[in-house]
C-alpha positions in Angstrom: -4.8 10.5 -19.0 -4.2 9.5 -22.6 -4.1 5.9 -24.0 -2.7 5.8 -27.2 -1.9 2.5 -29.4 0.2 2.6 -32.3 1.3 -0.5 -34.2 3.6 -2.0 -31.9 2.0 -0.7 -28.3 0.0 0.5 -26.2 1.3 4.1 -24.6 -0.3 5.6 -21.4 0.3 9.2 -20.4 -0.8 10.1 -16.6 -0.2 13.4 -15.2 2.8 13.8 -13.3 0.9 14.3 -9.6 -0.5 10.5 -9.9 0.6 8.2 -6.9 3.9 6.6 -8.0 3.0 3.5 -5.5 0.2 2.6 -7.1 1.4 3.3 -10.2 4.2 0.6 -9.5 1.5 -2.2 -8.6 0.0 -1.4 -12.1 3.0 -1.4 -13.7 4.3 -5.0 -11.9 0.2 -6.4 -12.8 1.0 -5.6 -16.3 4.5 -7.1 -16.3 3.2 -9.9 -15.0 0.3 -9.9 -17.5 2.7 -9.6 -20.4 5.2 -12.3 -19.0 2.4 -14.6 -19.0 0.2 -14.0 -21.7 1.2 -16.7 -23.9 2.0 -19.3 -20.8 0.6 -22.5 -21.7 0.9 -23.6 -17.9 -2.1 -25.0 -16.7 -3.0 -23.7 -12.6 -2.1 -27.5 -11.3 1.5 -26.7 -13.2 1.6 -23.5 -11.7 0.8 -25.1 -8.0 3.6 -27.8 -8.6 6.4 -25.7 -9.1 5.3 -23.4 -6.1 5.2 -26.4 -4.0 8.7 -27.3 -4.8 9.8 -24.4 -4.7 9.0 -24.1 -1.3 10.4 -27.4 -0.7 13.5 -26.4 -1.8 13.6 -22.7 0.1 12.6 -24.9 3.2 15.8 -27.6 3.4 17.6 -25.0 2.5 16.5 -22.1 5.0 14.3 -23.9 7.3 17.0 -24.3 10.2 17.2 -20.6 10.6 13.5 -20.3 11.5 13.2 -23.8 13.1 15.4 -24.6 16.1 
């Protein structure tokens, strides 16, 4: 492996054998790391918009699951 950072990045070179499933759940941590690094949402934000959300995936879904 090889990290090299130049001005504008960070590069990572990994052998070609390395799992390419975990590899995809380190990519998506670190897309989800640099989609939120400069979020200003505090966790109570972050738990009100999953709650509605779910509210609103619910009314909308929720007669194919609940008969």
């Amino acid at each position: 492996m090889v990290i090299e950072r130049t001005k504008d990045e960070v590069i990572i070179r990994l052998p070609a054998y390395v799992d390419t499933e975990g590899l995809q759940r380190l990519i998506n941590l670190l897309y989800y790391k640099e989609a939120t690094a400069k979020s200003e949402a505090t966790q109570a934000d972050v738990d009100e918009l999953a709650k509605e959300v779910k509210k609103g995936w619910w009314a909308k879904n929720g007669g194919k699951y609940i008969k």
